[in-house]
C-alpha positions in Angstrom: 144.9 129.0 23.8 148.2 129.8 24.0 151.1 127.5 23.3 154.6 128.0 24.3 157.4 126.4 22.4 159.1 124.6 25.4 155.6 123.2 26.3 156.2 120.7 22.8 156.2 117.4 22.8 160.6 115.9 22.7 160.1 114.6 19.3 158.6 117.4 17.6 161.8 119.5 19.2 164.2 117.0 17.8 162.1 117.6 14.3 162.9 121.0 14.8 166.5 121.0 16.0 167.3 119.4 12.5 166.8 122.3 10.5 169.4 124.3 12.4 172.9 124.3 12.9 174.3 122.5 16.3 176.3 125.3 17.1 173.1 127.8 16.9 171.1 124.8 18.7 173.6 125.3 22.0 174.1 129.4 21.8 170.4 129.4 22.0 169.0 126.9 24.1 172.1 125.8 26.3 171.3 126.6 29.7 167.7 127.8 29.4 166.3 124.8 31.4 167.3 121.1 32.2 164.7 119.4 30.0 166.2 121.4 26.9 169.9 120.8 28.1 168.8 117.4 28.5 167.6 117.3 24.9 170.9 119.1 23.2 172.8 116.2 25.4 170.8 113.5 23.7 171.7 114.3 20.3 174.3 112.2 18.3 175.1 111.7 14.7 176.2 115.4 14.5 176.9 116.8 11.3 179.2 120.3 12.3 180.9 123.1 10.7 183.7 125.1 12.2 183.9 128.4 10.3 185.6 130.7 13.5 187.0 130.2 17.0 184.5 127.9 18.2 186.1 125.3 18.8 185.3 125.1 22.5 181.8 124.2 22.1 183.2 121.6 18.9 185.3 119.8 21.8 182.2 119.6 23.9 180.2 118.0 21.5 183.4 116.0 19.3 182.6 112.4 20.8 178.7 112.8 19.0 180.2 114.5 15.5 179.9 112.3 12.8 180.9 114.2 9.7 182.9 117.6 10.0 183.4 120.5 7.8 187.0 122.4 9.0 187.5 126.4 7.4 189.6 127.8 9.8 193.5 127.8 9.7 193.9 127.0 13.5 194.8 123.9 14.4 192.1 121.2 15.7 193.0 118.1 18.3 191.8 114.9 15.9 192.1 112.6 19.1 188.8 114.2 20.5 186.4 113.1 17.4 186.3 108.9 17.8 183.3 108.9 16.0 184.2 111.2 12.9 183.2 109.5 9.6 183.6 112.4 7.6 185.8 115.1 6.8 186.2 117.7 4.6 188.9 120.5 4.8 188.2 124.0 3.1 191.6 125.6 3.5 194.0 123.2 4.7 197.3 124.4 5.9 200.0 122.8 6.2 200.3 122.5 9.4 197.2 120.8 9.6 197.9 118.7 7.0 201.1 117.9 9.5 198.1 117.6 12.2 196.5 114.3 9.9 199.3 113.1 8.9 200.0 111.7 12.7 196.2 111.6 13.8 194.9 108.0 14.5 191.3 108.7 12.7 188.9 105.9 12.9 
């Protein structure tokens, strides 16, 4: 008997997704079928680091990020993470300190 792993139950994919990073999560499963874009759509809380230029894929995915981890010395657009809780800046410039300084963070 053969088992294939979209053939799992939703909650034992969600189990999974936890152990990896949302940004692997989407460059691997994004667009492989609806039921698994479906899933990657349904997840909130998000817990993200931004280490290189992807910050297309953060701006998809800001309104669900919860707490966010920032080491890159491009700037990032604030207004698009209403739900941010958490924030921790590796190497802040200071133009991004400029960037906070005026953002209206919840």
């Amino acid at each position: 008997m053969s088992k294939q792993f979209e053939h799992l139950a939703n909650e034992i994919l969600i189990t999974i997704f936890d152990y990896v990073s949302v940004q692997d999560l989407y460059r691997s499963f994004w667009g492989l079928n609806q039921r698994l874009n479906d899933l990657l759509q349904s997840l909130n809380k998000l817990s993200v680091k931004i280490e290189n230029n992807d910050l297309s894929l953060i701006e998809t995915l800001a309104d669900r990020i919860i707490r966010l981890e920032v080491d890159i010395p491009d700037g990032v657009n604030w207004s698009l993470f209403p739900n941010l809780r958490s924030l921790t800046l590796k190497r802040i410039t200071f133009p991004q300190s400029n960037e906070l300084a005026l953002a209206h963070l919840p």
